[in-house]
C-alpha positions, -999 to 999 in steps of 0.1 A, spaced: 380 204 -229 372 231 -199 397 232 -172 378 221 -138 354 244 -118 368 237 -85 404 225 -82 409 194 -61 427 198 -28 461 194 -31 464 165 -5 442 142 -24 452 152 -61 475 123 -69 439 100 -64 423 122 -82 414 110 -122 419 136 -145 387 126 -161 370 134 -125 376 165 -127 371 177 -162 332 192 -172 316 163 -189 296 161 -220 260 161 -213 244 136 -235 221 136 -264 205 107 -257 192 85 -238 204 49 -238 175 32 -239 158 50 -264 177 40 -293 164 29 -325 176 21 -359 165 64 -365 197 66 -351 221 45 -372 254 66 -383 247 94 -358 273 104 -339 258 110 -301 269 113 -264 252 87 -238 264 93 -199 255 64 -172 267 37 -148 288 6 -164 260 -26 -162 285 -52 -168 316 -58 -184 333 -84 -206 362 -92 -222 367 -114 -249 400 -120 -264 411 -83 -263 377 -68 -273 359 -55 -244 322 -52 -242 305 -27 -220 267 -22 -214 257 18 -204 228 16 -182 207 48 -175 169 47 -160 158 41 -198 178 9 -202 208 -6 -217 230 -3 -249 260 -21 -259 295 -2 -261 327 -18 -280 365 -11 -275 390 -28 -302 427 -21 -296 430 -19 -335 396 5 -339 395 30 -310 424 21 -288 422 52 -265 390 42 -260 402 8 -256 427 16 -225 402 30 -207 375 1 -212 397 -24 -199 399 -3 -166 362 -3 -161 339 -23 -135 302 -22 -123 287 11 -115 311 31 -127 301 65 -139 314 77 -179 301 95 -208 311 79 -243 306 95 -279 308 76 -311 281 64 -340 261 42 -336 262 12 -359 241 -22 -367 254 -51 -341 264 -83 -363 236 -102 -373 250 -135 -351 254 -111 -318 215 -96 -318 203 -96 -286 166 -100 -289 155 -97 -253 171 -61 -251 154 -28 -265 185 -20 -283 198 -52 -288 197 -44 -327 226 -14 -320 256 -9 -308 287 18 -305 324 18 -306 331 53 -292 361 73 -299 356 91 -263 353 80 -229 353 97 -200 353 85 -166 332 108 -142 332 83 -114 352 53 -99 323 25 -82 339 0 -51 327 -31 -48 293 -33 -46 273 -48 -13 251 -63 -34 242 -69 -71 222 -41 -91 193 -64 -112 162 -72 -104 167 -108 -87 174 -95 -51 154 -120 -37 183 -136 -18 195 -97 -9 180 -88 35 158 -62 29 177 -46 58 206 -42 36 186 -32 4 175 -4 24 208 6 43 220 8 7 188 24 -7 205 43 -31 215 14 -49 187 -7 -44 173 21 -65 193 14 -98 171 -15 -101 153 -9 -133 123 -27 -113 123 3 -84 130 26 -112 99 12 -133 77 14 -96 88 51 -89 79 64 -123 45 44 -123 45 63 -89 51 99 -108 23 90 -140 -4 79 -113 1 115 -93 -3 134 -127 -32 115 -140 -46 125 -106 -42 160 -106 -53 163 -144 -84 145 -137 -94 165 -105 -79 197 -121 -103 190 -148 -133 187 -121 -125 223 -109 -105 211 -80 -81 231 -62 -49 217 -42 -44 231 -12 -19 222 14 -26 218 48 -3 219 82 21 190 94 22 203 126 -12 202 145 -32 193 172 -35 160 184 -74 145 177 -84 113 179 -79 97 147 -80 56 160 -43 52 164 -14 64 183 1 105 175 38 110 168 43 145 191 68 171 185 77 190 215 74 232 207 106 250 222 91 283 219 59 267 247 76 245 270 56 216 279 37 220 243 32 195 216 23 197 182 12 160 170 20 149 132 -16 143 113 -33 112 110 -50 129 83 -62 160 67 -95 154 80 -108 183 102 -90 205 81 -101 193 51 -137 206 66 -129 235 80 -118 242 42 -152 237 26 -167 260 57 -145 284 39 -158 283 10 -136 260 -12 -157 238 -23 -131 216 -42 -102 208 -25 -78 177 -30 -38 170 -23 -15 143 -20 -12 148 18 18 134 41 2 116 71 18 99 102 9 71 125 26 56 153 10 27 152 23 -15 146 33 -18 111 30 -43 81 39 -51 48 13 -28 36 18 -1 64 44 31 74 47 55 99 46 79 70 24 73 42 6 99 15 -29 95 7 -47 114 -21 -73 137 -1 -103 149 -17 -134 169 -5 -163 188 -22 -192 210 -11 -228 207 -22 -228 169 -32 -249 137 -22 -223 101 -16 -237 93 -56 -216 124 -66 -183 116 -47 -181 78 -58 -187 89 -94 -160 117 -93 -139 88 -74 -149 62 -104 -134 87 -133 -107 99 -111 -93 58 -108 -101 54 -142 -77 78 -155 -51 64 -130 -53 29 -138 -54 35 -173 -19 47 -165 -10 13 -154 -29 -3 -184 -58 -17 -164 -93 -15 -180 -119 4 -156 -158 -1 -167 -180 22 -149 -203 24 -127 -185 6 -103 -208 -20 -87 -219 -17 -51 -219 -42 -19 -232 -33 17 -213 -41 44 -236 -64 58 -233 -82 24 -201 -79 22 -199 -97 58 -225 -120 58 -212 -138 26 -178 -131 25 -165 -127 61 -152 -95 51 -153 -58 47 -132 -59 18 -143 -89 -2 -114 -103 -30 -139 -112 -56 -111 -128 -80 -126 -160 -66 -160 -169 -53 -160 -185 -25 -195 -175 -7 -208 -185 23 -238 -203 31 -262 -196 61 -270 -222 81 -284 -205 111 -320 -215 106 -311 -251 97 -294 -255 136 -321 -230 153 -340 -265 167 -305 -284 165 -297 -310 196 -264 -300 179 -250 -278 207 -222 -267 197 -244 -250 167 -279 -246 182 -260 -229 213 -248 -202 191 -279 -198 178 -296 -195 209 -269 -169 218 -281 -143 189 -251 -155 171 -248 -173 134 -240 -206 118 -223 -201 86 -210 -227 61 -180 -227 37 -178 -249 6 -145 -259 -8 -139 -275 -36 -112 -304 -37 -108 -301 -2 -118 -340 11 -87 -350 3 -72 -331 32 -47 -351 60 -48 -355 94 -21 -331 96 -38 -307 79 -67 -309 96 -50 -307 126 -32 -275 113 -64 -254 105 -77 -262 142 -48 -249 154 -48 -215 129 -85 -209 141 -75 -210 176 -53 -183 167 -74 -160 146 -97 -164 180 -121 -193 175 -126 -224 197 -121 -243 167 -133 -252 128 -157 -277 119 -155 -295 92 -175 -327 69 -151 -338 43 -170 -356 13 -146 -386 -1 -156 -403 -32 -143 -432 -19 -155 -433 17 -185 -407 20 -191 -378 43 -165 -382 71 -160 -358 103 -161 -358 137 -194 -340 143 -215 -364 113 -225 -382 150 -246 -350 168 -264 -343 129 -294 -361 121 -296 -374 87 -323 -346 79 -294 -324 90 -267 -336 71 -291 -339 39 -301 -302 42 -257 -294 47 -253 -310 12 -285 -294 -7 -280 -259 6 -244 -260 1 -241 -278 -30 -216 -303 -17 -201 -328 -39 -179 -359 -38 -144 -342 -34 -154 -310 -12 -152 -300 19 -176 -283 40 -162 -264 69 -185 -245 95 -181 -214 120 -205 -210 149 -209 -175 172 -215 -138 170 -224 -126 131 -191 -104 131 -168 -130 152 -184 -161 132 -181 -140 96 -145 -128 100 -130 -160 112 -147 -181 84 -135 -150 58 -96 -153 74 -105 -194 60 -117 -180 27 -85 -160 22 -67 -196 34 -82 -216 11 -81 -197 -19 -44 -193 -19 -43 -231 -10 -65 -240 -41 -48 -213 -63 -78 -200 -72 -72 -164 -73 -68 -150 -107 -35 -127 -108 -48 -113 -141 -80 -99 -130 -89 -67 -118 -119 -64 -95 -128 -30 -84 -162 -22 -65 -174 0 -38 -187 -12 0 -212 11 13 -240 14 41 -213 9 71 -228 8 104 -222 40 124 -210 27 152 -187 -5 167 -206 -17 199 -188 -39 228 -200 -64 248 -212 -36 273 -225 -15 246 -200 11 247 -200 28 212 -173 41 192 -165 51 152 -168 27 127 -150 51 109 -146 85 126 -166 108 145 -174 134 117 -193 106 95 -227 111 88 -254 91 93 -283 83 68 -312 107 63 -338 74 75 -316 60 106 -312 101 125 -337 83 148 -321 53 155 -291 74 170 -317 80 204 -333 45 203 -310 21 188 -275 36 174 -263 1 171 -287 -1 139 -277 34 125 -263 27 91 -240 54 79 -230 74 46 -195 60 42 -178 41 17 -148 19 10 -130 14 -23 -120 -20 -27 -97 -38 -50 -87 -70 -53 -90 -78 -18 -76 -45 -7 -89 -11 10 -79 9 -16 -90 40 2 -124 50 20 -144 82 30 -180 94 36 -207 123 42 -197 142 66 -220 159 93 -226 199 88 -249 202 116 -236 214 146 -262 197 169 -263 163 154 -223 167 156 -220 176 193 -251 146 195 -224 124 181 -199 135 204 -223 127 236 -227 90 223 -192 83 226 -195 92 257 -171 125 251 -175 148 284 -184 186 277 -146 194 283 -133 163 263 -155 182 232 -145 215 235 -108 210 245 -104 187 213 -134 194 190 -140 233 202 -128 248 176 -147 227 148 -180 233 165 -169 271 167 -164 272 133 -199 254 128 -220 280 139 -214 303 108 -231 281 77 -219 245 70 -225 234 32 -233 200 28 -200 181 20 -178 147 17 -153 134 3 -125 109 5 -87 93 8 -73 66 -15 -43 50 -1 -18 63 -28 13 38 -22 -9 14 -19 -25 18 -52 11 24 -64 21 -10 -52 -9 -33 -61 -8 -14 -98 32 -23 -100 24 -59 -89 51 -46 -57 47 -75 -25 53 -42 -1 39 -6 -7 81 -4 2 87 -9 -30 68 21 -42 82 50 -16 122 59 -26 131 60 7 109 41 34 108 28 69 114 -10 78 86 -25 98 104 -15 130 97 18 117 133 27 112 155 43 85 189 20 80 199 42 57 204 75 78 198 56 114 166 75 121 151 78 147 182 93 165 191 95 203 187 136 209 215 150 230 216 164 262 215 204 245 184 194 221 161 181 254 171 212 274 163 232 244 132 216 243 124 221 276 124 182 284 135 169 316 139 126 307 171 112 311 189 95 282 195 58 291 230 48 291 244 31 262 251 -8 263 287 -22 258 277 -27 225 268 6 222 231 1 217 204 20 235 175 5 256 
């Protein structure tokens, strides 16, 4: 065998293996990739030592390498260099083995395992790599295993064949992606990381510039104005799986980093994105064998709202409101008819099974609509035994209480529960319910895959004092019939955006954008941007405005997302190799990092670090 490439210091050679520092044998195969194709071969497998057992002298050794698992043998009496070196062996350690492979005794098949058909008693084993004790097990049941230690040890956490089988889902989606758009005549184009801060709906992470003191670059939100300013120069077809970053509270389903798959095209109408869009997650979820039939069908928001509480619906259950607004309009119900009379909504929610409900529980979802901001829930429980029941049956007249039961289809068994105020306020409450109630019923359908576009968003959020601002972003066009309503009523003004939804989930979003400079500066002026405001963060768009705009779109998909609902992953965590905890922190390399004293003055920043705690901590 070859003599080492580097010789081991001599201070640490006496705990150095000899093995360690000998070239290995690459392998010829993987491990779990055998067949019965490969009976009386001799090959070479390398990988980490699964488990291993000893049983009366014989000792049995599983190889694991990101294909899977394949049984190794040592006998004193059949291999018994081989043997010695078994019997030293523990989890995780690192060897290459070569032998044939031979048929496992009919009595010891392990039916459950790719390979468990096959097995090897090698004649040489090399040990590349000694393992210590491990912080925690490497399988797939880490349920028990703080996430906070998972990802201090990331590394390990990534022999799980589970990560392994998320991360390569990850790499198949991203190459069905660009063969699909490369197919379209897209090109992918990079854009910068370090940019000018615009506002983008949440919070900029800021790197100060050494080389201008009292400069910052700010780390995009999003490709977005660059993305434009691309099809002003002529690209027409631009995508890339774009690195954005937002400082902003964080979730199971958020990170401070995230990619998104960024797309934009020139001389299209919205029909021509969301069809490139529909083959485009075709192709990917045909990676994760998921069925796709197109068209994709097509909700508007205010329907997606008005019967679902929600701007993206999970249709795996149904679930649909009922509008009771006209039936309280001449109500001496006040709690109702005062809504009414406010501009507001009364909307109803039928749930099946649901009379049987305690007190206690009851009790429970008055206190949970108190916290997702109502005054309360009402409710009419319909008992088979007993009848309609509820506090309220008292302020209904019986004309009132007949029409609650016709319109909403009530039977003995349901529930009816009712939210009262603004059409949003009244809608998203009663759709945070929905959500509630479904998982309470178990009536959402893991094995169903429902994928449709929202469309027709309004233009603009309004407050209370009619201050406006993005529903999406500022760069959104609005539609060709509501240009009018931006001078008279831009409250009304629907716009050409669109969501992706699946199962329940914003799978990613875009729209039209605007390509004329005046209605874009018009926009500006509505959110109440001053002259300098525009030209100190928008100047440069505008500028570039003036020299022919094509008519363009486009969109982002919210790729570890997708990668995590298509793995059947609880946290897109599961689908980035190395992420951030929801404190937005890296246990595994202790980022973010207190700067010292040289890096600020380099920096040209004059803060003070605080002083350390007895513990050591900083505050």
């Amino acid at each position: 065998m070859p003599s080492a490439i580097v010789s081991a210091p001599p201070a640490f050679a006496t705990n150095i293996s000899q093995d360690t520092t000998r070239v290995f044998t690459p392998r010829t195969h993987w491990c779990g990739t055998l067949t019965q194709a490969q009976l009386g071969q001799s090959l070479t497998l390398n990988g980490w030592v699964q488990v291993r057992r000893d049983l009366g002298g014989i000792v049995f050794i599983e190889i694991r390498d990101r294909t899977g698992l394949v049984q190794l043998v040592s006998d004193p009496q059949k291999n018994p260099s081989v043997h010695e070196k078994f019997s030293t062996l523990r989890s995780e350690d690192v060897i290459t083995v070569t032998g044939v492979v031979s048929a496992r005794p009919a009595e010891t098949v392990n039916a459950n395992l790719g390979t468990g058909t096959l097995e090897m008693y090698p004649d040489a084993c090399q040990i590349l790599s000694r393992s210590a004790v491990l912080p925690f097990g490497i399988d797939d049941d880490t349920d028990n295993v703080d996430e906070q230690l998972r990802l201090t040890y990331r590394y390990l956490d990534l022999r799980r064949p589970k990560l392994f089988k998320t991360l390569e889902l990850r790499h198949r989606l991203a190459q069905a992606m660009r063969r699909h758009l490369n197919d379209n005549g897209f090109l992918e184009i990079e854009t910068p990381v370090l940019v000018k801060a615009t506002p983008e709906g949440a919070r900029d992470y800021l790197v100060p510039s050494r080389v201008h003191p009292g400069h910052v670059y700010a780390l995009p939100q999003s490709p977005q104005i660059f993305k434009q300013l691309l099809m002003l120069g002529g690209m027409e077809r631009y995508y890339q799986l774009a690195r954005c970053f937002r400082d902003e509270d964080l979730r199971s389903d958020r990170q401070p980093e995230f990619t998104q798959i960024d797309i934009e095209m020139s001389f299209i109408n919205q029909d021509d994105v969301l069809a490139l869009v529909e083959g485009l997650v075709q192709a990917m979820f045909l990676e994760a064998t998921v069925s796709v039939s197109l068209p994709l069908k097509r909700m508007s928001w205010h329907d997606a709202m008005n019967n679902y509480g929600s701007d993206k619906p999970d249709m795996r259950y149904d679930l649909k409101f009922t509008d009771l607004t006209d039936l309280f309009a001449a109500s001496e119900f006040q709690a109702f008819r005062g809504a009414v009379d406010a501009g507001g909504v009364v909307k109803a929610l039928k749930v099946t099974g649901a009379a049987s409900y305690s007190r206690k529980e009851l009790d429970d979802l008055q206190h949970t609509a108190k916290q997702f901001g109502a005054k309360g829930l009402g409710y009419i429980l319909y008992s088979p035994e007993e009848g309609a029941k509820s506090p309220i049956l008292k302020f209904l007249s019986e004309a009132e209480q007949a029409a609650i039961v016709t319109e909403t289809g009530a039977q003995p068994g349901d529930a009816v529960f009712f939210m009262a105020d603004k059409l949003v306020k009244a809608c998203t409450v009663l759709g945070r319910f929905r959500e509630l109630f479904a998982k309470k019923h178990n009536l959402i359908d893991a094995n169903r895959h429902e994928l449709f576009w929202v469309v027709d968003f309004p233009m603009f959020d309004v407050d209370d004092d009619g201050t406006l601002s993005p529903n999406h972003h500022p760069f959104t066009s609005p539609r060709a019939q509501d240009v009018e309503l931006l001078d008279t009523d831009p409250g009304k003004a629907l716009a050409l955006g669109y969501d992706l939804i699946y199962n329940g989930n914003e799978l990613g979003g875009g729209s039209i954008r605007i390509h004329d400079k005046a209605l874009q500066q018009h926009i500006f002026e509505l959110l109440k941007l001053s002259p300098d405001d525009i030209d100190n963060k928008f100047g440069f768009l505008l500028r570039a405005f003036q020299y022919g705009v094509p008519p363009h779109g486009g969109l982002a998909l919210g790729f570890d997302r997708m990668v995590a609902l298509l793995s059947g992953a609880e946290s897109i965590r599961d689908g980035i190799a190395f992420p951030k905890t929801n404190a937005a922190i890296c246990p595994l390399t202790d980022a973010p990092a207190v700067p010292t004293d040289l890096q600020l003055a380099e920096l040209h920043m004059g803060w003070k670090l605080p002083a350390p705690a007895k513990d050591g901590s900083v505050t």
